[in-house]
Each structure stands twice: as structure tokens, then as C-alpha cells.
N, C-alpha and C positions, 0 to 999 in steps of 0.2 A: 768144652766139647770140641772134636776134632772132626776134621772131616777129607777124605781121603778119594782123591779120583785119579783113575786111569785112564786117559783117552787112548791111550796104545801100547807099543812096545818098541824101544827103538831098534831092536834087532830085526823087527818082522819090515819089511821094505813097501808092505801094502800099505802099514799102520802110519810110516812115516810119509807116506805120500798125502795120505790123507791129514794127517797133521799138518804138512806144510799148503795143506789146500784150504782146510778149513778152520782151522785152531780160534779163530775168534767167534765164527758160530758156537763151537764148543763151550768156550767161554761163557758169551752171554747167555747160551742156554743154562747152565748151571747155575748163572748170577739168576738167572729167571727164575730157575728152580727154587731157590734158597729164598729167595724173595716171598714166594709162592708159600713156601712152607710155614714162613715164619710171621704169614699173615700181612706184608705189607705192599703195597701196589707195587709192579715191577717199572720202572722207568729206562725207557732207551737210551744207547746212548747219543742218539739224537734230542733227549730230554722229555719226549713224548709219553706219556703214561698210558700202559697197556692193560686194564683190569681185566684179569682172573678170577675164577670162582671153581672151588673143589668140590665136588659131588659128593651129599652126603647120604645117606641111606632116606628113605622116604621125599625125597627131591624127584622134579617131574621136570621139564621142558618151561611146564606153562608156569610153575612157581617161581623157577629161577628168572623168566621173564617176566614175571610181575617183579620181584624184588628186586630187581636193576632196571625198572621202566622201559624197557624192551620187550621185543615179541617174539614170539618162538622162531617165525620163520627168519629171521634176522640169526636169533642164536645158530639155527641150521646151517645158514648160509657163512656164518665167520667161520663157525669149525667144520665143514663140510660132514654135515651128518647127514645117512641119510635114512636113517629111523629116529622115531624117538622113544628109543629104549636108552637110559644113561647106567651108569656104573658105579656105585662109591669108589670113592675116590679119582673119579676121571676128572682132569681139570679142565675148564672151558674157557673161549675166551668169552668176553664180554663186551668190550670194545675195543678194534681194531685202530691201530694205528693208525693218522691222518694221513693219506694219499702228499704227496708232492703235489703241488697246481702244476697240470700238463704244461701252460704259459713259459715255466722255469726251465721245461727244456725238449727237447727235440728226440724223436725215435730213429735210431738209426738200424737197420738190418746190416748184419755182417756178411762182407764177401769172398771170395775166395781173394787171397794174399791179402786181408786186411791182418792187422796190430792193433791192439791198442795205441800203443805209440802213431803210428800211421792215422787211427782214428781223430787223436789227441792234435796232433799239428795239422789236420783239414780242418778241422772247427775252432783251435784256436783256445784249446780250456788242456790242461794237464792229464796223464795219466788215472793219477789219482783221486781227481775230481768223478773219472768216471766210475774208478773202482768204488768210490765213497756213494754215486748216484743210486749204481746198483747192487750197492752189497757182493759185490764181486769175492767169490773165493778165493780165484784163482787169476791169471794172467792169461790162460789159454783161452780164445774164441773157437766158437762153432760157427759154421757155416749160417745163414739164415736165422742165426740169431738177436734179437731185437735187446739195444742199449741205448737205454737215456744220456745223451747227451747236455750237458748243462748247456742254459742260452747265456749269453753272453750280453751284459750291459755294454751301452757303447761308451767307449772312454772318453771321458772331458777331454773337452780343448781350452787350451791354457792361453790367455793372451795377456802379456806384459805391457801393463800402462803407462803411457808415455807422457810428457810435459805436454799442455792442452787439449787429452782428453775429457771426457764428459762419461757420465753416465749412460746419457741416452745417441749420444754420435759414436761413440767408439773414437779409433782416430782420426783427428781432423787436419791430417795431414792429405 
């Protein structure tokens, strides 16, 4: 079996923008798709397992929420629905992805002449940590927009033991 996708056209200059913006959404959405299809849980690639459920004909809200010990208004609230009229074959989620613990990192609002880079050397964590934080498509910020910043553990201090230290005195010079 083959399987055959177009995310663009490299002649079209919209298509390539958007590829060079998004291309790993792309990606995992199809990995998601494929997963989805062929019946087996999709997992991130954070490792976090994201359960799906495809709508079958005679399926209701309250059935698909009994059969995954969840409740409708849960179901509503992950997929943003806001009837409960479903579709064969619409696929739903089922459980959402674990949040990050707030604890791990810091909200920053962007401002005007801010960078990433800029953002990166006032907090002291890399570019890329931030693009990995937020799923960043792209490099470009917006004005007034809100980025997880990772917190930062403090770094060991290293102290080299000398002839007549102790455990408990340190040195006894």
C-alpha cells in the first residue's frame, strides 16, 4: 500500500511559506492521521499518548462517553463542540494531552523590538528551548503575544576537597 501527500507546490510562493512555517505540523498531523486510521493510539512526539475515537453511525455524545469513562461535557469541552449532533466518521479526541506544570516555566508577553534571541539571552535558556516550549512554527513574534519561557534550575556549585576536610566542616582551613 502507498500513500501519497502534497502539502504544496514549490512554484506557488504562498505554498512555500507556509511549508517553511509549518512543515512539522503537517507532519505529525498525518502521522496522527495514519495512526488514527489504522487503529492505534497516536503518541506525541513528546511521548504522551493522545486517544482518538472515530464516529460511527448510531454513536451519540453520551455513548462515546460512557465507553471511555468520561462525560459528554468533557468530550464538548476537548473538541470544541458546540452541539451534540456527531458525524460518521468525525474523529474526536478523547483525552487531551497533559498540560506542562505552570512551576516549569514562566509567561512572557512579547514587545515591541523583542527576538526570540533577545528573549533567549534575558532568561538565560536557548532559542530553541523556547520554540520546543511552544510548538513555535515559525521565528517571527507578534506584538502582545504570550511565550512559555522555561524556568531554569539553579546550577550546582562545585567545591574541590582539600587535605583536612570533613564532611560536616567543609574546609578547615
Amino acid at each position: 500500500t502507498a500513500l501519497l501527500i502534497e502539502y504544496g507546490f514549490i512554484d506557488n510562493p504562498s505554498d512555500v511559506v507556509k511549508l517553511k512555517n509549518n512543515l512539522l505540523d503537517y507532519v505529525e498531523a498525518v502521522v496522527k492521521a495514519v495512526t488514527n486510521y489504522i487503529g492505534v493510539p497516536y503518541v506525541s512526539p513528546e511521548g504522551i499518548a493522545e486517544t482518538t475515537y472515530t464516529v460511527q453511525s448510531g454513536d451519540t455524545l453520551y455513548s462515546i462517553a460512557r465507553k471511555f469513562n468520561t462525560t459528554v461535557d468533557q468530550l464538548k469541552t476537548i473538541n470544541n463542540l458546540t452541539s451534540n449532533v456527531l458525524q460518521p466518521g468525525q474523529v474526536l479526541i478523547i483525552s487531551k494531552k497533559e498540560e506542562i506544570p505552570s512551576e516549569s516555566y514562566t509567561v512572557y508577553t512579547v514587545k515591541s523590538g523583542d527576538s526570540l534571541w533577545k528573549i533567549a539571552n534575558q532568561y538565560g535558556v536557548t532559542v530553541n528551548e523556547i520554540i520546543e516550549l511552544n510548538n513555535l512554527g515559525t521565528t517571527l513574534l507578534q506584538i502582545g503575544q504570550q511565550l512559555k519561557i522555561p524556568s531554569q534550575e539553579p546550577k550546582p556549585t562545585y567545591y574541590t576537597v582539600k587535605s583536612g576536610d570533613t564532611i560536616f566542616m567543609g574546609n578547615n582551613e
